[in-house]
Structure formats: C-alpha cells, structure tokens
Backbone bond lengths (Angstrom), bond angles and torsions (degrees), N, CA, C in turn:
res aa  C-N    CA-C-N  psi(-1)  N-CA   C-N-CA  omega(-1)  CA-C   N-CA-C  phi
1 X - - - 1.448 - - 1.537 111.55 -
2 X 1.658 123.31 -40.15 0.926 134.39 -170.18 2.195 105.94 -59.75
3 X 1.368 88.57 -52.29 1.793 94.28 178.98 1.290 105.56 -71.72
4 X 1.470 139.65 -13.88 1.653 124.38 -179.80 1.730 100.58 -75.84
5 X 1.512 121.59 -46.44 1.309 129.01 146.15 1.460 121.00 -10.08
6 X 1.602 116.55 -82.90 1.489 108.88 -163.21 1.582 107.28 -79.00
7 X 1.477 110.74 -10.48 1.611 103.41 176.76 1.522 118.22 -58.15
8 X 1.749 121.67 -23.91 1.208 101.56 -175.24 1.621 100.92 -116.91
9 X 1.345 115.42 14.64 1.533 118.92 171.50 1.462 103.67 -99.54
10 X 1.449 115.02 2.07 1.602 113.51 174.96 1.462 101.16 -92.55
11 X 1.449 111.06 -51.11 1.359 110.95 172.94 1.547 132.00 -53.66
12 X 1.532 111.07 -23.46 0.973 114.16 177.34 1.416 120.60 -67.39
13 X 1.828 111.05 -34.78 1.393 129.71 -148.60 1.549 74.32 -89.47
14 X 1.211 150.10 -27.01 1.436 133.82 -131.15 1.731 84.64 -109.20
15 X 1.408 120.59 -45.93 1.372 132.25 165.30 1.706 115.77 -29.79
16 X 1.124 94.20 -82.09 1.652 121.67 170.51 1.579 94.24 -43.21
17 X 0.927 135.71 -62.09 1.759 127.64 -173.98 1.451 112.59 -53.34
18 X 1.368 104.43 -62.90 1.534 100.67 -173.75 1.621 107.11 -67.92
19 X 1.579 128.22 -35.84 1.420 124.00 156.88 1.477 115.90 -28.05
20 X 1.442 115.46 -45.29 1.972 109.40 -164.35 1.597 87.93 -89.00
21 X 1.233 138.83 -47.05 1.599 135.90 -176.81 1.228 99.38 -52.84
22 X 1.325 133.03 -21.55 1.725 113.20 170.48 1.229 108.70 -122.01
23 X 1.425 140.60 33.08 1.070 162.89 119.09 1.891 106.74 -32.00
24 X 1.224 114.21 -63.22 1.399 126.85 -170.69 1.743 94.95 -70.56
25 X 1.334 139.02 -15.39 1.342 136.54 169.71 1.386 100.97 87.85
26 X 1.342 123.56 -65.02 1.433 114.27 -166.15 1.269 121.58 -155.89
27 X 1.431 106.48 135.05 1.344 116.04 -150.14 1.495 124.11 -64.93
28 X 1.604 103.08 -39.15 1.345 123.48 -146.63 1.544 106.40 -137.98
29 X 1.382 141.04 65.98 1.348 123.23 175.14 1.784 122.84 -132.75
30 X 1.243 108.30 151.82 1.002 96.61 176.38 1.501 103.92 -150.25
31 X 1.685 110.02 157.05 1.641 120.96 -160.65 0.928 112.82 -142.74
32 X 1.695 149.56 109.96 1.565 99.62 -2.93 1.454 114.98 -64.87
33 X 1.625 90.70 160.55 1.716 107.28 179.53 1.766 86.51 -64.88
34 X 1.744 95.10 160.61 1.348 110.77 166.72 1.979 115.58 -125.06
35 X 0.635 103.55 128.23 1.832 126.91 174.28 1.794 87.40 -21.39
36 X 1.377 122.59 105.83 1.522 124.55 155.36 1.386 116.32 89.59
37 X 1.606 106.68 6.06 1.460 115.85 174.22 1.432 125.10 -64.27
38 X 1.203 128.98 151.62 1.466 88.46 153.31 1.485 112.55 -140.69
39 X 1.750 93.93 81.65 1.348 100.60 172.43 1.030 114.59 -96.24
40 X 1.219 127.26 -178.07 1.742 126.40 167.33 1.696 100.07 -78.51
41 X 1.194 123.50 140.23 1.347 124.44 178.10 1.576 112.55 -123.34
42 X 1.355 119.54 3.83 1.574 111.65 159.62 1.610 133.21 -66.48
43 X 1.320 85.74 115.28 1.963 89.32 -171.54 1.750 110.73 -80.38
44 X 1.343 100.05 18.19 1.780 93.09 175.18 1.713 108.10 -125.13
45 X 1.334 117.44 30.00 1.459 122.30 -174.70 1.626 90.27 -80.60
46 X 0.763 107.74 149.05 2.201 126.94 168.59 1.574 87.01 -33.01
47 X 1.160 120.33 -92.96 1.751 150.96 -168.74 1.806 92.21 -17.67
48 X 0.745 95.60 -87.32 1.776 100.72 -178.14 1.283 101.58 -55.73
49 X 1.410 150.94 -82.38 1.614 123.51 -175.07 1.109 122.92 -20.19
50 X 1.508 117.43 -35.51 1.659 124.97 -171.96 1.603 89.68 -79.56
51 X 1.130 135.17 -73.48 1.434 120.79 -170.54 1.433 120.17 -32.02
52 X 1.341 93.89 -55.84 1.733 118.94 -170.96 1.873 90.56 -48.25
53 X 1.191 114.72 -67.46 1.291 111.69 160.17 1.065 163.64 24.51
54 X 1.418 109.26 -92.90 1.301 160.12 162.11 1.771 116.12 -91.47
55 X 1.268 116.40 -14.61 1.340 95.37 142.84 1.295 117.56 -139.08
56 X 0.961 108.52 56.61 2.119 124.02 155.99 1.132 80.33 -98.12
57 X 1.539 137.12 -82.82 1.217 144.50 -147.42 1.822 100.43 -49.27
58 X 1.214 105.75 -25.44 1.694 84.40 -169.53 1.734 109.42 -94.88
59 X 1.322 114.87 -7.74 1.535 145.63 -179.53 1.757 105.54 -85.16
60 X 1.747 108.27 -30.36 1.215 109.26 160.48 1.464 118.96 -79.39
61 X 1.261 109.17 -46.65 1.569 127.13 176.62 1.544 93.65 -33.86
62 X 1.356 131.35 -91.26 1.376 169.14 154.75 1.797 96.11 8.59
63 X 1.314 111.37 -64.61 1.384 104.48 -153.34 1.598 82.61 -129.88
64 X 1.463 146.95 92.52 1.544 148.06 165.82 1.629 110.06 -25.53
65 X 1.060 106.90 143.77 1.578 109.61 158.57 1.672 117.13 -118.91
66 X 1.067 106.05 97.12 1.770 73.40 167.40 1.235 141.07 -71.56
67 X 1.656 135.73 152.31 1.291 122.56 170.52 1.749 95.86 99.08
68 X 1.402 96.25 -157.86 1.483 114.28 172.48 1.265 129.83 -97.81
69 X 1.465 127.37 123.86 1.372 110.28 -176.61 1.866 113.85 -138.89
70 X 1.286 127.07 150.72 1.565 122.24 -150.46 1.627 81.70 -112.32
71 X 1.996 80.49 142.78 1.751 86.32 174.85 1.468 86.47 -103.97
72 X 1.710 108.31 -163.68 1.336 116.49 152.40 1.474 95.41 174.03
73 X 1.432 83.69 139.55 1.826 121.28 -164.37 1.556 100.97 -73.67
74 X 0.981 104.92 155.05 2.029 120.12 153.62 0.883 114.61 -41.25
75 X 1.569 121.07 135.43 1.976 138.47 -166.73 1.786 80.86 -50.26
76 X 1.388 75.72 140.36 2.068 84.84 157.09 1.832 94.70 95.10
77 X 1.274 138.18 -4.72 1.148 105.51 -178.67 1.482 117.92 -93.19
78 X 0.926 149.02 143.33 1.383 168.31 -153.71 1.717 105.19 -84.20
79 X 1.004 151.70 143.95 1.492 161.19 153.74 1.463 98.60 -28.46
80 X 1.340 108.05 -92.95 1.520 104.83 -176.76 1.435 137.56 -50.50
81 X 1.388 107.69 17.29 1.199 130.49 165.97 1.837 107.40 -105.75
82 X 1.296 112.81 -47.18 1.551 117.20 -178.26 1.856 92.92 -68.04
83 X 1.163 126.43 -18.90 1.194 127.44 -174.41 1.636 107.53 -67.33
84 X 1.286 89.74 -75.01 1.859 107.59 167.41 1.646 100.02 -29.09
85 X 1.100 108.52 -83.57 1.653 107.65 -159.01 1.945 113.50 -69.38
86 X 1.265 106.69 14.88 1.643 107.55 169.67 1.413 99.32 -101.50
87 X 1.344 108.70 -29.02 1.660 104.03 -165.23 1.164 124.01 -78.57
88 X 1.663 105.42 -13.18 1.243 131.19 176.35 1.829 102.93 -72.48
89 X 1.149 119.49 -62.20 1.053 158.96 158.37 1.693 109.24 -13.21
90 X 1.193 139.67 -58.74 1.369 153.86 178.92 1.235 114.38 98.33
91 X 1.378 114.31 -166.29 1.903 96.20 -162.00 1.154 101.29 -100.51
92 X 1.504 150.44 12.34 1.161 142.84 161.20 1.854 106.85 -70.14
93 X 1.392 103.33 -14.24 2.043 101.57 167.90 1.567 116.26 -82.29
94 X 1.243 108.69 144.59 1.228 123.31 163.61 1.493 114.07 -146.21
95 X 1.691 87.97 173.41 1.398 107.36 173.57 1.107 124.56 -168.50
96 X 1.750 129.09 159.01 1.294 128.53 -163.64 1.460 117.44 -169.15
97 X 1.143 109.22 167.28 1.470 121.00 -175.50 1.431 96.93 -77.91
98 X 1.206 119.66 -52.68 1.600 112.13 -150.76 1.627 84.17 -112.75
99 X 1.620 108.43 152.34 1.618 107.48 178.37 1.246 121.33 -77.49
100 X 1.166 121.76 145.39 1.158 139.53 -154.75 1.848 89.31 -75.52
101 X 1.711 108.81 -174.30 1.714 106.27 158.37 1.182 105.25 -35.05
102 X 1.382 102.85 -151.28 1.955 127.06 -159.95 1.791 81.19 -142.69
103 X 1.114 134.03 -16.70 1.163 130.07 -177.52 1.587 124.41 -88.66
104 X 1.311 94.63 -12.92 1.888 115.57 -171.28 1.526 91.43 -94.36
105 X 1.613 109.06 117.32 1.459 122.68 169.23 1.871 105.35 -58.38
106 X 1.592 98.55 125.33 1.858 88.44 159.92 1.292 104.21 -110.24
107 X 1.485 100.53 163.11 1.599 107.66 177.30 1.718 82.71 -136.66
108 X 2.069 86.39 126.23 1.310 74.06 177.36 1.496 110.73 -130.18
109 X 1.686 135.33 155.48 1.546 128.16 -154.87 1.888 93.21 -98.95
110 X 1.328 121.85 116.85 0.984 141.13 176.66 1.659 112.40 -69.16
111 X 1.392 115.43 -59.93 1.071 118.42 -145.59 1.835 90.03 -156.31
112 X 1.732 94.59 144.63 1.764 89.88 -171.54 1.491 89.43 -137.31
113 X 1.053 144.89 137.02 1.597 148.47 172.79 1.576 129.87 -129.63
114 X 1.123 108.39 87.18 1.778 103.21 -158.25 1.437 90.40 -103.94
115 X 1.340 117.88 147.16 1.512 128.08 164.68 1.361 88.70 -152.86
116 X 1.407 99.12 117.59 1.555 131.57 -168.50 1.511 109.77 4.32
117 X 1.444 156.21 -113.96 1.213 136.81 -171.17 1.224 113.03 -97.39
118 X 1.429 123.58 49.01 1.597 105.68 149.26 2.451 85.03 -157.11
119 X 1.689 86.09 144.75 1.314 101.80 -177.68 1.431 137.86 -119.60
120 X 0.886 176.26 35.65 1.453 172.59 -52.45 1.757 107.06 -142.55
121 X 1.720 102.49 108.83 1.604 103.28 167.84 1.791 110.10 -116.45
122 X 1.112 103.53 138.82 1.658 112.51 -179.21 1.601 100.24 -89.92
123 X 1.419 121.59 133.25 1.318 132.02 -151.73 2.066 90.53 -153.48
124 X 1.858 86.69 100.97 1.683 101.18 164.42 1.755 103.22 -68.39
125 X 1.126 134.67 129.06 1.254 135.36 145.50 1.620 128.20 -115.34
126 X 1.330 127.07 144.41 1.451 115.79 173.08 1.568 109.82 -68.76
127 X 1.519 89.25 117.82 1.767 91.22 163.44 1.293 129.81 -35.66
128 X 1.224 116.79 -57.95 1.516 125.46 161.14 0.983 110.75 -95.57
129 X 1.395 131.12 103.03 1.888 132.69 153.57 1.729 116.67 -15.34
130 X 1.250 83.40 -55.82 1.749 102.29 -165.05 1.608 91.83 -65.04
131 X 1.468 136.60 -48.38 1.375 112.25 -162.62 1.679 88.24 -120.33
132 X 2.144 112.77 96.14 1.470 108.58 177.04 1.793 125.23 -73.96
133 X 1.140 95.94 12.98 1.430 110.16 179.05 0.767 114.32 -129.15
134 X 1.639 121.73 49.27 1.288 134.42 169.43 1.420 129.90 -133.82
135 X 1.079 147.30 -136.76 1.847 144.14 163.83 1.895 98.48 -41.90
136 X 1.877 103.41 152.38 1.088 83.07 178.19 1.326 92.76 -146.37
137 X 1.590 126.49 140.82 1.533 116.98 -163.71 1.581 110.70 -96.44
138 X 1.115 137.36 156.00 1.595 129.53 161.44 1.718 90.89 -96.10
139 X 1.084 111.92 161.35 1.791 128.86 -153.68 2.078 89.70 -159.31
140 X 1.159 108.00 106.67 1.711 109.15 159.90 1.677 104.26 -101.09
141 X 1.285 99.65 115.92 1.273 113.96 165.45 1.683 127.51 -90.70
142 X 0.837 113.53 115.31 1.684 114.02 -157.27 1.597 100.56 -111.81
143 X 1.348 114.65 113.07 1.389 119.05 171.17 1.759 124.19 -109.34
144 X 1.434 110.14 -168.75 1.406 108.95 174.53 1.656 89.11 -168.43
145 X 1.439 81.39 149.85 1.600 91.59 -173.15 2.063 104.60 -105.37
146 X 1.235 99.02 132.95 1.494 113.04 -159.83 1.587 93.64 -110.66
147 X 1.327 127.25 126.96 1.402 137.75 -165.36 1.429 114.01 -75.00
148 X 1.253 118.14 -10.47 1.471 128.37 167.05 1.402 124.96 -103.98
149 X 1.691 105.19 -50.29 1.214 108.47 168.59 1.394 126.12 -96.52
150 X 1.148 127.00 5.43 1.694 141.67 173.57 1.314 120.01 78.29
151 X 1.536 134.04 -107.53 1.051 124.80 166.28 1.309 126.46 -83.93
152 X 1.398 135.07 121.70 1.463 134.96 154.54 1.349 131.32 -120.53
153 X 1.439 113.28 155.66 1.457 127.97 -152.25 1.622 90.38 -81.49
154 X 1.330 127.55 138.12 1.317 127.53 171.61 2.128 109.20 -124.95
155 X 1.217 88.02 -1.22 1.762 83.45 176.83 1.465 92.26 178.82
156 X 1.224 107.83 153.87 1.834 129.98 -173.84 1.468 104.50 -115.35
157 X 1.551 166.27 99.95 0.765 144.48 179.25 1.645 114.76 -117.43
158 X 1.572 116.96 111.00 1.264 121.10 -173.73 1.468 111.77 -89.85
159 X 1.091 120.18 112.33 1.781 126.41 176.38 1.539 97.46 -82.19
160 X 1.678 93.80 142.00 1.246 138.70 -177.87 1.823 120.40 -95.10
161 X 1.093 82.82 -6.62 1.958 102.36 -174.31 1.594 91.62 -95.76
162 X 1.309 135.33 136.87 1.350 139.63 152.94 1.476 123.65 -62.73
163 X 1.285 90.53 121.82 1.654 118.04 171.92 1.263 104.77 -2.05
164 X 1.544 108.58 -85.53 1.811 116.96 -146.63 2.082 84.52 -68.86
165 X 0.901 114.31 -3.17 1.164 71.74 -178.31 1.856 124.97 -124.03
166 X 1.640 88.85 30.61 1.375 121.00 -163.38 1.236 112.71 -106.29
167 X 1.890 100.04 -39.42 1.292 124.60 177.61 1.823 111.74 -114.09
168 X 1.024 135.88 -27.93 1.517 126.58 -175.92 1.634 92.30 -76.42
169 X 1.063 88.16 -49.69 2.159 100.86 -150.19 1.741 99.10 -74.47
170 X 1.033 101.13 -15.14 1.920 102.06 -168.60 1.534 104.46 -114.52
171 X 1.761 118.10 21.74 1.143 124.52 146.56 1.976 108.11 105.67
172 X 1.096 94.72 -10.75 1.487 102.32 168.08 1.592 119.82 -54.68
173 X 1.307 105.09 -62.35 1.272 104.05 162.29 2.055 111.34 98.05
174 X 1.074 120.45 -174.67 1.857 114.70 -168.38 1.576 70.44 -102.19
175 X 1.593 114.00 131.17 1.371 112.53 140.71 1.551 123.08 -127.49
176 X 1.456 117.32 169.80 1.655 116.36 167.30 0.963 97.62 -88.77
177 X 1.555 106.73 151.85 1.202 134.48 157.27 1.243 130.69 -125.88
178 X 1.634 120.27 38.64 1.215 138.53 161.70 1.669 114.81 -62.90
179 X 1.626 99.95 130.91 1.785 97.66 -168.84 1.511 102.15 -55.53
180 X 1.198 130.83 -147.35 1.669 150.13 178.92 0.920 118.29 -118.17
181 X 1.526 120.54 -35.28 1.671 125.90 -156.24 1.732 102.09 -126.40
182 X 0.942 108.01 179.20 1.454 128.17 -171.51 2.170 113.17 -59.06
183 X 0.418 164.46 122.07 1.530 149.70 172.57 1.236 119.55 -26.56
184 X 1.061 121.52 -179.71 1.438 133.69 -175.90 1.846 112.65 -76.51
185 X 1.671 110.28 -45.44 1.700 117.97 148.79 1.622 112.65 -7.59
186 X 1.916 89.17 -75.65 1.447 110.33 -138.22 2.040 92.04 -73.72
187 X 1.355 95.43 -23.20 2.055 86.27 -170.18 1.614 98.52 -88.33
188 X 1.456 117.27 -44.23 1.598 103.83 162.51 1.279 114.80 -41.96
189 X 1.473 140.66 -82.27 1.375 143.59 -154.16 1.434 118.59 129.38
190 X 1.043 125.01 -149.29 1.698 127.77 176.64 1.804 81.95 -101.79
C-alpha cells in the first residue's frame, strides 16, 4: 500500500520540478551573442526583460536619480520589450529613439547572462546623476531567480576600472542601442 502511495507523490514532485526549471524561462543566454556559442542570444525573450528589470531597479535603488532618466537595452531589442522593462521601472524611466537632452542620466544594460536560475547584467551608469556627461561606472548586478518571488538581486558589484576601457578595449566595442520597432505611441494608436 505504502509504494502505490509514493508512485504518484514521485510523479508529482518530478512535475512540480521540471514546472519551477521553466518557471526561470531560459536556461542558457547570453547578450551580446558570442562567435560559436550556443546560447540563445535574443534580448527580447520575457526571461531577460525581467532581469534587465530587476536589476536597473536595484542599481536605481543603490545610487537615486532624480528626475527622469533613459535606459537602453542591447542592439536588437524590439520596443515592446523596452516597453515591458520601463513599466516595470516607474515613471521616472524612459526611452527613445532619438537622444534625449545631454542632461537626462542613461543607464545603459551592457551585457545580460542567464544560466538557468541565477543571472549577471553589466549596467553603465553616470557616476554622478547630476553631471550625465561625466565619469561613468560599470555596476554587475548578480541575481537569482526565487520560485515564488522570481527574480532577485543577490549582490551589486561596482567596478573601479573605467568604462571605455572595460568595454571598448575588452572587445565590446561603440554600440546602438536604438529599439527596432515603432514607439510605444505608434503600437498603442491615437
């Protein structure tokens, strides 16, 4: 009697497991793609907006901005993806095709690395908010994905090495980060 029992409380547990492993969305990605990888390299999957997300917000948490300030995602992301992760975001986020002033802080997501529940995004921020055309920090945000509460921040890490030469010289390179698609206007309507 005892084994007719655990036969369908095994199945259940085995259910429920592979349920929370695709809970986290995706196993394997990384942004930018790299030459022979074989990660998934789309920066507009659900999984990565939520990172992208969830740690701006904790990079905002961390260091205040006042006012308004524009993020912008990895080449290749789509509008309705920059949509998702502003809304998350609150209304002091934005974003746009064309650049905003020289006075509007960007924070921008460099690099996104998910291997199944725990992720790492590299996050340019202005050292000083107040002067955005000035010093600029790289920030590794290190998360883990929690089966109830989804993504969370598990470490903040602010580098001390300068930007351009963390990211130009170490193969990153100048990129755009203009969305793909139309604005947020043009997919709402009038």
């Amino acid at each position: 009697m005892m084994i007719q029992t655990l036969k369908p409380i095994r199945a259940l547990a085995l259910l429920l497991a592979i349920g929370l492993q695709g809970a986290a969305c995706s196993s394997y990605v990384h942004i930018p793609g790299q030459r022979g990888a074989v990660a998934r390299r789309n920066p507009n999957l659900k999984a990565v907006g939520k990172v992208e997300a969830e740690a701006l917000r904790s990079v905002i948490e961390k260091w205040p901005i006042d006012g308004v300030y524009q993020i912008m995602l990895p080449a290749g992301t789509d509008s309705p993806q920059y949509i998702r992760v502003v809304d998350r975001l609150g209304e002091q986020a934005t974003w746009s095709f064309s650049p905003l002033p020289p006075e509007v802080p960007i924070l921008w997501v460099r690099q996104v690395r998910l291997r199944g529940w725990y992720a790492e995004v590299d996050i340019v921020r202005p050292d000083n908010p107040a002067r955005p055309d000035g010093l600029k920090q790289l920030v590794t945000v290190t998360l883990k994905f929690r089966p109830v509460s989804g993504w969370r921040v598990s470490r903040l890490r602010p580098w001390s090495i300068g930007v351009h030469e963390t990211l130009v010289e170490g193969g990153q390179g100048e990129q755009t980060y203009a969305p793909t698609q139309a604005p947020r206007e043009a997919i709402a309507g009038p």
